[in-house]
C-alpha positions as CSV (number, residue, x, y, z in Angstrom):
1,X,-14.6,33.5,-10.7
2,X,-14.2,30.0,-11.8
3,X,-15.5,27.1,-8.6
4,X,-14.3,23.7,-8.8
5,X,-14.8,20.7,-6.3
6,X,-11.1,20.0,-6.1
7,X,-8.0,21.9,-7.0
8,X,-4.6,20.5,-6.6
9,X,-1.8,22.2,-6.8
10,X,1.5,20.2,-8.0
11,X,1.4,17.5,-10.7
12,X,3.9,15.0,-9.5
13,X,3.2,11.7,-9.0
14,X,1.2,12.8,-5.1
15,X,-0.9,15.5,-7.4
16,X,-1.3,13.7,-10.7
17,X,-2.6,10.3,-8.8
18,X,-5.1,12.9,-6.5
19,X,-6.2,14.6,-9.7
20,X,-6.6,11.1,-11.2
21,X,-8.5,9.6,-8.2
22,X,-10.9,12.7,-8.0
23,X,-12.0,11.7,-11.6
24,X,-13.6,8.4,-10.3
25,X,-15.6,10.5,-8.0
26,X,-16.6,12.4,-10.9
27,X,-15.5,15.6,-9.2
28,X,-14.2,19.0,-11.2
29,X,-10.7,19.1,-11.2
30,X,-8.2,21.7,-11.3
31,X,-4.6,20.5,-11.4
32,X,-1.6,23.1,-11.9
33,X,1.5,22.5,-11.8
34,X,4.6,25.5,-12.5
35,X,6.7,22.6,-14.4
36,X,7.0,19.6,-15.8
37,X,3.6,17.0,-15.3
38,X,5.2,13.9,-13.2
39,X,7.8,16.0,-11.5
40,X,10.5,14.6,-9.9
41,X,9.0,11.4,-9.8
42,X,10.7,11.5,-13.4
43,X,12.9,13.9,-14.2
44,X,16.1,14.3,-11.9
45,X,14.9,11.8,-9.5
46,X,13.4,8.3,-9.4
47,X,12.7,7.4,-13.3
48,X,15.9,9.2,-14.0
49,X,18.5,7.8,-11.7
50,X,16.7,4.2,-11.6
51,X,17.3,4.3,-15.6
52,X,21.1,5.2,-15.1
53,X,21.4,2.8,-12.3
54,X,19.7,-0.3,-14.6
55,X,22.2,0.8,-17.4
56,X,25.2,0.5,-15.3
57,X,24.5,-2.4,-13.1
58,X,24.0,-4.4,-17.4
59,X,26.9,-2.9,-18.1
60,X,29.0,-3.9,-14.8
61,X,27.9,-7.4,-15.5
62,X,28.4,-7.4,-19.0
63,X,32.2,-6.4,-18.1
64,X,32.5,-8.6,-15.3
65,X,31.4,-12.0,-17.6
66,X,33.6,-10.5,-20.8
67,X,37.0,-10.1,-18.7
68,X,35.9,-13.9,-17.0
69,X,35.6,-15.0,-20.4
70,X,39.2,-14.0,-21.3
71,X,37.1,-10.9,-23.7
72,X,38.4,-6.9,-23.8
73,X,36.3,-4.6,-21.6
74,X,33.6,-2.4,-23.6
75,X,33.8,0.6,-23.8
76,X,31.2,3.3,-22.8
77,X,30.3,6.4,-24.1
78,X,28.2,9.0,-21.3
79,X,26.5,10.4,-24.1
80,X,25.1,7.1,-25.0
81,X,24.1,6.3,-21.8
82,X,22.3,9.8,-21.2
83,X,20.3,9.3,-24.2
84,X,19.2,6.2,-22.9
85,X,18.2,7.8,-19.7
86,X,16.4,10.7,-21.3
87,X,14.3,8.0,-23.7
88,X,13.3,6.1,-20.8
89,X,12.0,9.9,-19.1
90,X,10.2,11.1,-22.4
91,X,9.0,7.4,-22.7
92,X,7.3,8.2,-19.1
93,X,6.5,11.8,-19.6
94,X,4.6,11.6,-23.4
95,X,2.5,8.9,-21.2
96,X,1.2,10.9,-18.7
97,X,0.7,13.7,-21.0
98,X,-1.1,11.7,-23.5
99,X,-3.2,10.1,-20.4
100,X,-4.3,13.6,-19.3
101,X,-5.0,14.9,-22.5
102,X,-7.1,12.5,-23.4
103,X,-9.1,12.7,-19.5
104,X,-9.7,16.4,-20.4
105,X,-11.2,15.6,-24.2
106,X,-13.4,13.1,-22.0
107,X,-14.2,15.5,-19.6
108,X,-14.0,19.1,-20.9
109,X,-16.5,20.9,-18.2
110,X,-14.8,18.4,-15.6
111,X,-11.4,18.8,-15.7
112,X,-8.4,21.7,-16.3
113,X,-5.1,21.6,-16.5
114,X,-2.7,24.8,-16.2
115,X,0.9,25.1,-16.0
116,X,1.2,28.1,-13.8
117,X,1.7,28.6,-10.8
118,X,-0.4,28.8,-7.7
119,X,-1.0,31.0,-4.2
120,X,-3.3,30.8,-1.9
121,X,-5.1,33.8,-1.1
122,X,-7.3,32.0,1.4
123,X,-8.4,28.7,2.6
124,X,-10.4,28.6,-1.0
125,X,-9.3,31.1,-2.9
126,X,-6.3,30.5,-4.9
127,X,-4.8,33.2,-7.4
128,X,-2.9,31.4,-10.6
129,X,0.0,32.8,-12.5
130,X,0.5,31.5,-16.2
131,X,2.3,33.0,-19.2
132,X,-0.7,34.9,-20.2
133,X,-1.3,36.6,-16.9
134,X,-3.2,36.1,-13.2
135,X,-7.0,35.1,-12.5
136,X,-8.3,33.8,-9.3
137,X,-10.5,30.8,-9.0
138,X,-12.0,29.0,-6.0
139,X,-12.0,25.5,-4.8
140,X,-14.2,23.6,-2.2
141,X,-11.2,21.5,-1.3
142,X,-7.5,22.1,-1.8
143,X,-5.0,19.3,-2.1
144,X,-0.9,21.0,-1.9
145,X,1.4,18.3,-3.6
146,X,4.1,20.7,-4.4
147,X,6.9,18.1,-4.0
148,X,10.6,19.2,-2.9
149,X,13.9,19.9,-4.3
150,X,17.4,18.7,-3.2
151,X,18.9,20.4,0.1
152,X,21.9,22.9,-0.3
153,X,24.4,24.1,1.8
154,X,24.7,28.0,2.0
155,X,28.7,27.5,2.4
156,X,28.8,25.4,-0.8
157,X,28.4,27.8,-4.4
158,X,26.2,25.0,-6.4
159,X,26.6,25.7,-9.7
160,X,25.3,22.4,-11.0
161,X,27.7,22.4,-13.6
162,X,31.3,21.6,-11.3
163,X,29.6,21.4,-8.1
164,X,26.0,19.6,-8.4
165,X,23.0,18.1,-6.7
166,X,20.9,15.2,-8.4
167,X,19.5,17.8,-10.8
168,X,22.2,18.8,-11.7
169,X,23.5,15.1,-13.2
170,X,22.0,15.3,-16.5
171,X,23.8,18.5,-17.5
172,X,27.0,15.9,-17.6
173,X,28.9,15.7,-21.1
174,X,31.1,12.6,-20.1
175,X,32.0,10.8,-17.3
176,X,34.2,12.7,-14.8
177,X,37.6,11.4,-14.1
178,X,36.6,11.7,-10.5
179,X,33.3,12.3,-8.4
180,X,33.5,13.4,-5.0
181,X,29.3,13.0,-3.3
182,X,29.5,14.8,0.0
183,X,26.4,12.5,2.1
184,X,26.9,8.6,2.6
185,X,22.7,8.4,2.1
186,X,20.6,6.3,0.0
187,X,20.6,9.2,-3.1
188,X,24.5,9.5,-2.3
189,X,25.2,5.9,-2.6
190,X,22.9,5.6,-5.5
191,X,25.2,7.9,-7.7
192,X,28.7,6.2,-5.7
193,X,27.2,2.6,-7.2
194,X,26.4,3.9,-10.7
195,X,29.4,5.9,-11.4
196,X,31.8,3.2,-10.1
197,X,30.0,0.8,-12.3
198,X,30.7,2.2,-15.2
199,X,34.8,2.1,-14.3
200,X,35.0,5.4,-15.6
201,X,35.1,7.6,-12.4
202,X,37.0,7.3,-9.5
203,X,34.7,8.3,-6.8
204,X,35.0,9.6,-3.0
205,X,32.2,9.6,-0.3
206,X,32.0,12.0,2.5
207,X,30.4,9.9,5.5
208,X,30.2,12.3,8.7
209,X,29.6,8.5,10.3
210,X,31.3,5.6,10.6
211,X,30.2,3.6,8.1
212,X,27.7,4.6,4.9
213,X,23.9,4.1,5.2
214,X,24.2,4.5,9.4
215,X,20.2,4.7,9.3
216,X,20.7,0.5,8.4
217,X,21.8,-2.2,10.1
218,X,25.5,-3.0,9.9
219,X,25.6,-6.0,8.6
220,X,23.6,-4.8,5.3
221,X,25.7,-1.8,5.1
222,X,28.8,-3.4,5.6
223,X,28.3,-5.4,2.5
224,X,26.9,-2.3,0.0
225,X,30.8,-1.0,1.6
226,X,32.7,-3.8,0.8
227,X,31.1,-3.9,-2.7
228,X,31.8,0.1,-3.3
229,X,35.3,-0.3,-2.1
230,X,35.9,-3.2,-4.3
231,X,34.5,-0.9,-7.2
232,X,37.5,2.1,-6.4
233,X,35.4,3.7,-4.4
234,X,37.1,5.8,-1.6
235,X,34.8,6.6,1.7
236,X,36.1,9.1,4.0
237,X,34.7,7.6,7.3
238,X,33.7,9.8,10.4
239,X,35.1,12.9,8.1
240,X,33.6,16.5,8.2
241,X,33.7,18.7,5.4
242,X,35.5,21.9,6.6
243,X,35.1,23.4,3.0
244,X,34.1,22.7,-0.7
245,X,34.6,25.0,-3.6
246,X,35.6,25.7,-7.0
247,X,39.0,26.1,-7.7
248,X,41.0,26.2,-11.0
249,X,38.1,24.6,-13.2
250,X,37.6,21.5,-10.7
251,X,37.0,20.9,-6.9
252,X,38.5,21.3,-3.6
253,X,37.4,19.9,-0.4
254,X,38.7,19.9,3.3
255,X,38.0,17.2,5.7
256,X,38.3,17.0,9.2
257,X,39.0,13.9,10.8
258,X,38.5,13.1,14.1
259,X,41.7,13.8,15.8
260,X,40.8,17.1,14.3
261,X,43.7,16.6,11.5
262,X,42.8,18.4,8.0
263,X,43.5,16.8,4.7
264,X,42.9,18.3,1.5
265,X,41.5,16.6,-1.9
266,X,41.2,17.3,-5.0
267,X,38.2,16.4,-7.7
268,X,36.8,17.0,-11.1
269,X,33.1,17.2,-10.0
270,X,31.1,17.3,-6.5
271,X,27.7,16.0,-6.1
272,X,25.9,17.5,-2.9
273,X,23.6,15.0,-1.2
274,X,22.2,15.8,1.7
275,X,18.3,15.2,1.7
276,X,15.8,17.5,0.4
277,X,13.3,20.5,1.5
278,X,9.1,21.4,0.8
279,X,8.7,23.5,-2.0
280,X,6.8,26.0,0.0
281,X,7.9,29.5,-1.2
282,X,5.3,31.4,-2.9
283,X,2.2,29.1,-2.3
284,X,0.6,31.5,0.6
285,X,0.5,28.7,3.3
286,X,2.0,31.0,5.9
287,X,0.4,33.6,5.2
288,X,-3.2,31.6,5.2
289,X,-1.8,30.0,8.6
290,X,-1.1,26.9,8.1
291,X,0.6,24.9,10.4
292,X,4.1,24.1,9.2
293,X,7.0,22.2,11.0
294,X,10.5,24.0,11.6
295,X,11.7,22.4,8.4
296,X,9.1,23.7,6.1
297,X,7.4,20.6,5.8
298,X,3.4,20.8,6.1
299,X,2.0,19.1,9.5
300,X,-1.0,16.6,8.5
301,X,-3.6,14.2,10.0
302,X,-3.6,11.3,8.2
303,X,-3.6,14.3,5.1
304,X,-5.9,16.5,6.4
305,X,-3.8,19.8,7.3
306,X,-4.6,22.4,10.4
307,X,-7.1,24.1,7.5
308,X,-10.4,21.4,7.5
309,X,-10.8,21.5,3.8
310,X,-6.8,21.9,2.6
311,X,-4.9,18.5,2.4
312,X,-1.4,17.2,2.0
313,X,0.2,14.7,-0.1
314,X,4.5,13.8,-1.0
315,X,7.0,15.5,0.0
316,X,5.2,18.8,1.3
317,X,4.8,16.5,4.4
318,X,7.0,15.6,7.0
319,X,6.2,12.0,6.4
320,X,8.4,9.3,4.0
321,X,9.6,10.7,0.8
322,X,9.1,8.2,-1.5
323,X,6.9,8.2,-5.1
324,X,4.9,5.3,-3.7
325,X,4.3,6.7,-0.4
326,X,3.1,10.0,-1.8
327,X,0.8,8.6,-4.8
328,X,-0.8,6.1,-2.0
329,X,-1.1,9.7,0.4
330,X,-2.7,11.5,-3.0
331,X,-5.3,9.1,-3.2
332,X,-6.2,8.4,0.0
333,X,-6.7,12.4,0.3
334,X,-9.4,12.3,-2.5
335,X,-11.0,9.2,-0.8
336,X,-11.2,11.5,2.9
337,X,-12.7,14.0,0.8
338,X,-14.8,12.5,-1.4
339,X,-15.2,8.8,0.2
340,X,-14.6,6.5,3.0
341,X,-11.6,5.0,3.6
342,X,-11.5,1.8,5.0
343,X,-8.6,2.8,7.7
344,X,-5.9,5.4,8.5
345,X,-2.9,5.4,6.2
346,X,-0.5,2.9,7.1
347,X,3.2,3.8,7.1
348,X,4.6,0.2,8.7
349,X,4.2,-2.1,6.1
350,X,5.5,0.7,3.0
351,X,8.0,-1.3,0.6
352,X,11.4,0.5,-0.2
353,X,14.2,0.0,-2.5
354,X,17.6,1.4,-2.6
355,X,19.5,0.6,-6.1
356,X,22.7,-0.3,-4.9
357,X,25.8,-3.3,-5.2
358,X,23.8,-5.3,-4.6
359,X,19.8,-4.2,-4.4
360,X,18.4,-3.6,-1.2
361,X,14.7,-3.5,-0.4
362,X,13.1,-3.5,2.8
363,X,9.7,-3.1,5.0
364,X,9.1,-2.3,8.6
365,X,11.8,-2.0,11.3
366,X,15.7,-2.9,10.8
367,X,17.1,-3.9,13.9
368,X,18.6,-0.6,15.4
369,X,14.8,0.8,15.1
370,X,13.3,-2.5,17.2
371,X,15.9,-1.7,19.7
372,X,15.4,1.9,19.7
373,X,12.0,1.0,20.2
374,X,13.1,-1.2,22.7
375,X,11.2,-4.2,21.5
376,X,12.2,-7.5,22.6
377,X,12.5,-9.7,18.9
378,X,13.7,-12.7,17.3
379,X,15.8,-12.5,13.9
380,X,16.8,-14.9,11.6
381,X,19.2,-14.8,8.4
382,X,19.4,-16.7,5.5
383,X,22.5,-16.5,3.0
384,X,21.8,-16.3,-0.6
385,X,24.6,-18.8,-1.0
386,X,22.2,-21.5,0.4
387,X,19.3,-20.6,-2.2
388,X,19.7,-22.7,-5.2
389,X,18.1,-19.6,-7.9
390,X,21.2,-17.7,-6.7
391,X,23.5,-20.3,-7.1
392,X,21.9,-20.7,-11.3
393,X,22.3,-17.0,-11.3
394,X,26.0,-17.5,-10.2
395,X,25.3,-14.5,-8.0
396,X,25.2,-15.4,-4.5
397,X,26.0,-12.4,-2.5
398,X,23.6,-11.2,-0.3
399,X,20.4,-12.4,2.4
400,X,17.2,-12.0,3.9
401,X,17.1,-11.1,7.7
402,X,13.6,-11.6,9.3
403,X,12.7,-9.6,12.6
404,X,9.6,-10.9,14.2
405,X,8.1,-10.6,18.0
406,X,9.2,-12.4,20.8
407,X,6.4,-14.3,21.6
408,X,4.7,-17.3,20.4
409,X,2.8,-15.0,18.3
410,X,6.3,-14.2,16.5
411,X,4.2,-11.3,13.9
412,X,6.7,-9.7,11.5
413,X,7.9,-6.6,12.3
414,X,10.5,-5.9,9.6
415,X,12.2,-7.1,6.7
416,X,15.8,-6.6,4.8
417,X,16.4,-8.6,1.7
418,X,19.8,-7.7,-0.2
419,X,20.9,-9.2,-2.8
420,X,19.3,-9.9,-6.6
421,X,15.6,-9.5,-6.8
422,X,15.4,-8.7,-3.4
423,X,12.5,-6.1,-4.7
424,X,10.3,-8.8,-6.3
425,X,10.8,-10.8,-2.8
426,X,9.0,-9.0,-0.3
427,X,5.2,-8.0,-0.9
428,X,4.3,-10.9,1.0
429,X,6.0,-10.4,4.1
430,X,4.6,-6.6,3.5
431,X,1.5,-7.9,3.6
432,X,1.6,-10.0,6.8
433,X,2.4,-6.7,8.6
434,X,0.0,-4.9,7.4
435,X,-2.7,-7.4,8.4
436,X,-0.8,-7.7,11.5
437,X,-0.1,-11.6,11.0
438,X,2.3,-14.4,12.2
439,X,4.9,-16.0,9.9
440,X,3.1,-19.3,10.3
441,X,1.2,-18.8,6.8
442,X,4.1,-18.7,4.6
443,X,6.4,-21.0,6.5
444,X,4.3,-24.3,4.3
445,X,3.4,-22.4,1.2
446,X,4.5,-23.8,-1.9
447,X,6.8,-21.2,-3.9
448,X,8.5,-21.3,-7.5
449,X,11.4,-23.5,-8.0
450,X,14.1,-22.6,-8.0
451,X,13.3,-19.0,-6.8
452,X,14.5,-16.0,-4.9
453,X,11.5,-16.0,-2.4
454,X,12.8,-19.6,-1.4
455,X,15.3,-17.9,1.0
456,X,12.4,-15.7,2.4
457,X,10.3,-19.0,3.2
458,X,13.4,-20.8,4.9
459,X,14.3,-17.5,7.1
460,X,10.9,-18.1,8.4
461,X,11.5,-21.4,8.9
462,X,14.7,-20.9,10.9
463,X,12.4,-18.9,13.5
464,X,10.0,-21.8,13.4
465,X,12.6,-24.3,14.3
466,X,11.8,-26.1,11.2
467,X,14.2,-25.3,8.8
468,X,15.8,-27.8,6.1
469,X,19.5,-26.2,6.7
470,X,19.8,-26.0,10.3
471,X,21.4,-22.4,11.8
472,X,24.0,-24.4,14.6
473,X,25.3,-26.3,12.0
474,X,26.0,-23.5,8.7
475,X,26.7,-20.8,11.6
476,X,28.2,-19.4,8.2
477,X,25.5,-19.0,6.2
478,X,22.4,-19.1,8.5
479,X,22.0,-17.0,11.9
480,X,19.0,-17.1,14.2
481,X,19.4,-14.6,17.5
482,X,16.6,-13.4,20.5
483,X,16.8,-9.7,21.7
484,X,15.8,-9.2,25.0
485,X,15.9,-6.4,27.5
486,X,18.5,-4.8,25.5
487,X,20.8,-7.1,24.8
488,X,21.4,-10.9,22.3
489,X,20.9,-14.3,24.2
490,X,21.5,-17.4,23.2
């Protein structure tokens, strides 16, 4: 029986940056993975949809500046854009399987790679399954980064052909003549902003809330709204879908409203977007007695699982779901094992994106989690239509809202930026949180004019008192508000 010093099981982005760390620590390595190396990080899921997102937001622009120029509309073809999608994913995927062939060639006795399968038989035993049959091998240390897969609804029949989840977007010949995404979420709103952009698809939202992205604030998800509606989008507010199914070629949905009145629609194609579960079938974990949540989802220590020497890393966990979250927990896995990390992972400072009309990033706490929390805060908001780089770009919609302590302190505890390049403007706020520092710092440093991150320096220097446009005088643009035992003072 074959030993190694690490084996990790699932070559997504969590497993293929913990296989990749362990090679610093010049450790052997086992990595299997049943599918695809980079996982959903790149096919049906981040790489993919981010592609088709970049794609139509060009193109919406590109339509927007040819009709203002007194110019026809283009016109675009689906299969066009899907080829450009699945370029940009074999672009991705010949890299990483270039980069590991090459790290086996360098390290033949050191490192193995088979697609297969994987159980665990017991806390070091694991028996693979490949093409060419079973063999068992052992493992000192065990790392599971067997990602997830998009939720379904036993009521719905998902065929991914006529009724879909996100993988099932690629099998797409053309544009639909209408979309309806059942779940008002990040992933749902995603695919509501890309197939509106291309004005090909009339598209329908199912939000069980009142308003789409209720996990935000309202003021940020009141604009993504306004922006989808403006787009043809329809959103059923506070609807519940009494039924969904395939019917004469196309799709049929019930709603119930909230007087408890049903209406029914009509669609060419439904996308099902309600969140996603662990891969966990077939690996052995329960049977090895691991310690899982209700949900599937593997219950770590800062990675470490209820088994000492068996780790955790992605989506397997209960913790965020995002590629840069799980490569970070990957890593820091390897460096438990094999090192000595400098601290704890840190969740509170992680950076997010959501590609949407416009882009939205964020890090830390949003309002309605400070007040959840019940934290007493400061916030201040600055309009993109005061920061000169937006007003060049002649797109000024969107701003940054600060949330900081209510103390003379005043250390950051969240961030929203929406609006254009709201992504590239928020590492350094990211990284006063994580170093658990004041605002001071960047209020006097000297940016890049004219520049995004402009409007992130005078947020700050709203809560200062300090800033160049003053908030009692462009109430309109600029807002600055105190939270306090539950409630705004002045």
């Amino acid at each position: 029986m074959e030993k190694y010093d690490l084996c990790v099981i699932g070559g997504g982005p969590s497993g293929y940056a913990a296989a990749m760390r362990a090679v610093d620590f010049d450790k052997s390595v086992l990595l299997v993975e049943r599918d695809r190396i980079g996982g959903a990080g790149i096919y049906d899921g981040a790489l993919s949809s981010k592609t088709f997102w970049e794609i139509s937001k060009e193109f919406a622009s590109f339509s927007k500046k040819m009709i203002h120029y007194g110019f026809e509309e283009p016109v675009v073809h689906f299969h066009n854009v899907l080829n450009e999608v699945n370029d940009a994913v074999s672009e991705r995927s010949n890299q990483l399987e270039e980069h590991l062939r090459l790290v086996i060639q360098k390290r033949p006795e050191g490192f193995r790679y088979i697609k297969g399968s994987a159980h665990l038989i017991s806390s070091s035993e694991i028996e693979l399954e490949t093409d060419s049959g079973t063999e068992k091998v052992n493992a000192e240390n065990i790392i599971i980064a067997t990602g997830s897969r998009p939720r379904k609804i036993p009521s719905i029949t998902i065929d991914e052909e006529i009724i879909m989840t996100s993988d099932g977007i690629s099998s797409l010949e053309e544009f639909p003549e209408s979309l309806v995404i059942l779940g008002a979420g990040v992933i749902g709103c995603e695919f509501a902003t890309i197939f509106s952009n291309f004005r090909k698809t009339k598209v329908h939202i199912i939000s069980k809330e009142d308003r789409i992205l209720p996990f935000e604030d309202p003021d940020l998800a009141k604009v993504i709204e306004a922006n989808l509606e403006a787009n043809g989008v329809l959103i059923h507010h506070e609807s519940k879908l009494d039924k969904m199914e395939i019917t004469n070629g196309g799709v049929e949905y019930v709603l119930k409203h909230p007087n408890g009145e049903k209406e029914v629609f009509q669609a060419e194609k439904a996308l099902v977007s309600v969140g996603r579960v662990p891969n966990i079938e077939n690996t052995g974990l329960h049977e090895i007695g691991m310690e899982l949540s209700e949900s599937g989802h593997i219950i770590d220590n800062d990675t470490q699982t209820s088994i000492s020497n068996i780790y955790a890393a992605g989506d397997i966990t209960a913790d965020i779901a995002l590629v840069n979250v799980g490569e970070l927990e990957g890593r820091h896995a390897v460096e438990k094992i094999y090192g000595k990390p400098k601290r704890s992972m840190i969740y509170e400072n992680i950076s997010t994106i959501m590609f949407l009309n416009p882009e939205v990033a964020g890090v830390g706490m949003n309002e309605q989690q400070a007040q959840k929390s019940k934290l007493d805060y400061r916030v201040a908001s600055f309009d993109y239509r005061c920061i000169p780089r937006a007003i060049a770009m002649r797109n000024t919609q969107g701003f940054f809202k600060i949330l900081v302590t209510d103390d003379d302190q005043m250390k950051v505890l969240g961030l929203r930026a929406v609006g254009e390049h709201a992504s590239s403007a928020i590492q350094a706020v990211a990284l006063l949180i994580a170093t658990n520092k004041g605002i001071e710092e960047l209020s006097e440093l000297i940016h890049p004019h004219p520049s995004i991150i402009e409007g992130i320096q005078e947020c700050i220097r709203i809560l200062l008192g300090k800033s160049i446009y003053k908030p009692y005088i462009f109430q309109e643009y600029l807002q600055y508000k105190r939270f306090r035992d539950g409630q705004y003072i002045d």
